[in-house]
Structures are given as C-alpha cells and as structure tokens.
C-alpha positions in Angstrom: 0.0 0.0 0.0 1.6 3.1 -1.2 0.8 7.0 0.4 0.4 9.6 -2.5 -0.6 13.2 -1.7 -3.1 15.2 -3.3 -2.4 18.6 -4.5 -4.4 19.7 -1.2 -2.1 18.2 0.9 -4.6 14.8 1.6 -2.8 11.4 2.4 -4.4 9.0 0.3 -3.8 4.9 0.4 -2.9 3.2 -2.9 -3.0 -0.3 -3.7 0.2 -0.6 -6.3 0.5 -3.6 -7.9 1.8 -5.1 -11.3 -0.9 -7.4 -12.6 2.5 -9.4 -13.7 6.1 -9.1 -13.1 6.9 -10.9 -16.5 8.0 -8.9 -19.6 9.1 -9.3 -23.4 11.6 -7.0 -22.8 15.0 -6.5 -22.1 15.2 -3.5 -20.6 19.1 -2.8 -18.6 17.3 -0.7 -16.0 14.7 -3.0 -15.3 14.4 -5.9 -12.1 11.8 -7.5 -14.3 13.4 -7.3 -17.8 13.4 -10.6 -19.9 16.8 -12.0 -18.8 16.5 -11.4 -15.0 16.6 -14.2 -12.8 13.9 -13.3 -10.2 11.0 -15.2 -9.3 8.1 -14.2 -11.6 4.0 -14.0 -10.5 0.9 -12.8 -12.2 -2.5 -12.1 -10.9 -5.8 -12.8 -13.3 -8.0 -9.6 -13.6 -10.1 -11.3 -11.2 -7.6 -11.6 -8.8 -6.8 -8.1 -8.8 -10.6 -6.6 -8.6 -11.4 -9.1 -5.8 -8.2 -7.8 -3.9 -8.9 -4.4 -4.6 -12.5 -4.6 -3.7 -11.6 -6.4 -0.3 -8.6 -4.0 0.5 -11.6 -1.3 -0.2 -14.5 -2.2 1.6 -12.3 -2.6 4.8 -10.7 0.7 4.2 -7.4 -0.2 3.9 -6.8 2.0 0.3 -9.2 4.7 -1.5 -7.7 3.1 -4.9 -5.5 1.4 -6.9 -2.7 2.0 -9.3 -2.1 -0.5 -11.6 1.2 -1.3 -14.1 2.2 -3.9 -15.8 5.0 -6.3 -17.7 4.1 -6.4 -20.9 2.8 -10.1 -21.6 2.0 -11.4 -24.6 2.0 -8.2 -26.7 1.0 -4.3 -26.2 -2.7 -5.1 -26.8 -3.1 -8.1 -25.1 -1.4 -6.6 -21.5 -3.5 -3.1 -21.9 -6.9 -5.4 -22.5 -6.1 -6.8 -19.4 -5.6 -3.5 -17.7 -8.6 -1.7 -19.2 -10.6 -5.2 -18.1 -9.3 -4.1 -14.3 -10.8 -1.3 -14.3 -13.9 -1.6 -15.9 -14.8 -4.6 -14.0 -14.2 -2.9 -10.9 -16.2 -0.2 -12.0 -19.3 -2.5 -12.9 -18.6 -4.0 -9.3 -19.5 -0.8 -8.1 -16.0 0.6 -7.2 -15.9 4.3 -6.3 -12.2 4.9 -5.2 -9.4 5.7 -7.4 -8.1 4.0 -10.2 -5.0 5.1 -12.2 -4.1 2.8 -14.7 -0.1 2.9 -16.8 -0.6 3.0 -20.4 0.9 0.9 -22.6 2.4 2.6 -25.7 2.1 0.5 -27.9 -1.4 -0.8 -27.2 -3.8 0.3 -29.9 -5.8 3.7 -29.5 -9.0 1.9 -28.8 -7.9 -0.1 -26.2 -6.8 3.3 -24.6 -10.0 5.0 -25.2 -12.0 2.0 -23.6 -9.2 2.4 -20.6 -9.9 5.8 -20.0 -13.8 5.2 -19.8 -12.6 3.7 -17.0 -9.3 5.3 -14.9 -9.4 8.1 -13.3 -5.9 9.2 -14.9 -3.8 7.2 -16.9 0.2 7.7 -17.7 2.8 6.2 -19.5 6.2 5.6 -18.7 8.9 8.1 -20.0 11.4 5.6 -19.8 14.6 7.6 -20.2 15.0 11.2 -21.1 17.5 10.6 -24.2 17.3 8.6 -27.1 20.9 7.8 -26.4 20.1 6.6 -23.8 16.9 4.6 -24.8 19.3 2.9 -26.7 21.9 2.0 -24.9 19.5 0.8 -22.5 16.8 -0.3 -23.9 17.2 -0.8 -27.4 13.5 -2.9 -28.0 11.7 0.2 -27.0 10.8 3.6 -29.4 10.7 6.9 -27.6 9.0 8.1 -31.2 6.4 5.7 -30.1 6.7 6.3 -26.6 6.1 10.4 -27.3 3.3 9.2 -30.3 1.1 7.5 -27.5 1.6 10.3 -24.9 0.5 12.9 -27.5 -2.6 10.3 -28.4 -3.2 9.9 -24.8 -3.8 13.9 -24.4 -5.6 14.4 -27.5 -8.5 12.2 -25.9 -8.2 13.7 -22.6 -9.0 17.7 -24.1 -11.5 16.2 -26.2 -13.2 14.6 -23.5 -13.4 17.8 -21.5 -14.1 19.4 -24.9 -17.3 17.0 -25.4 -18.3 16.8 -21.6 -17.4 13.0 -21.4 -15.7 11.0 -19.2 -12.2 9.9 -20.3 -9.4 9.8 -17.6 -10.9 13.3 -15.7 -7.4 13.5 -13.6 -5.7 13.8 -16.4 
C-alpha cells in the first residue's frame, strides 16, 4: 500500500501492484526485464478486482494503481488493464483507479481504458534517445512520445465534449 498526496495536501492509500512481473523485454534498467533471474507471478483480472474490492471495503486503500509487464504483446497486456478497471467499475467501485498505459497498445484499447481510470500515464522511460538505446534498445521513444500525444488528445476532447475519459488527467 503506497501514500500519495493530493495537490491539497490529503494522504491518500494506494494499492500498487503489477498485474505481472513478466516482460518481453530487455530493458538494462529494469528488475523485471526478460533476462532477470527473479522469481516471476501474475495475478488474473479477477484476482486483482477481488483484492482491490476487499482492501476497499475494509478501508485499507481509497484506490489502486495499476502497471504492468508487458505479456504477450502491447494489446493483449492493456486489455487486461482496461478489463481491471472496468470490471471494478461494474462491481461498483468508487475509489481511485490510475491505470499505466501501454504505448504501444492500440488507440482503442486506450480510449475503452480511459472510460474507465481516473488518470492514466505512460512511462517516460529515459529522457534521451541515447540513452533509450543503450539501454533499452527494444523500446521507441517516437512511439513512446506518439502514445503520450494520443493519450492527451483524448483527454481535451473529453473535456471538450463533456465526457468522461481519464478526468485527472
């Protein structure tokens, strides 16, 4: 359970998990890249909205934030995200939900995520293209800047339109 602060000061309790811990990447920075040799675990979406629910209802968190390896493909790991959330929300969830983006997942999948989260991100990764790289050299910060830009396109034309689509941003 993780403490983030709201811009008003409030403490608020985060569940933060990784639906999985296994990845098709290499990434050099990463504990849970490819070729690392650490014990590896992932939750089914109904495993993470029963915890979350249970965590919630006892008021031990007022959300979650949820990340992921990337399993299978883009696609197939941000279905599984967007299925999170929306299953919590059909459960009946209030609290939080903030929900990493993957960037290569297709625009769709984002859109149906952000019908969902309350705010959504993406990883930067690294701030250079050197260093992307170097570093990670299976990644595209093109891509990587592509699906931010997507990502805030449909957040000002939700506001735009008056619909919901990741309101914190």
């Amino acid at each position: 359970i993780c403490h983030a602060y709201t811009p008003d000061g409030r403490c608020v309790s985060l569940l933060k998990i990784l639906l999985t811990n296994y990845c098709l990447f290499d990434c050099a920075y990463c504990i849970n890249r490819r070729s690392s040799n650490v014990a590896r675990a992932r939750f089914s979406v109904a495993e993470v909205v029963t915890l979350t629910i249970e965590f919630y209802k006892r008021n031990y968190i007022e959300g979650l934030f949820l990340s992921s390896g990337i399993i299978k493909s883009p696609d197939y790991t941000m279905e599984q995200l967007m299925r999170v959330a929306k299953s919590l929300r059909e459960q009946g969830f209030a609290g939080y939900i903030h929900l990493k983006s993957i960037p290569e997942a297709s625009p769709w999948l984002i859109e149906q995520a952000g019908l969902y989260a309350d705010r959504m991100s993406i990883n930067l990764e690294l701030p250079k293209t050197e260093s992307l790289k170097t570093l990670a050299p299976e990644k595209d910060g093109a891509t990587i800047t592509r699906a931010m830009g997507q990502m805030k396109e449909r957040i000002i034309e939700a506001k735009a339109e008056r619909r919901r689509f990741s309101p914190a941003g």
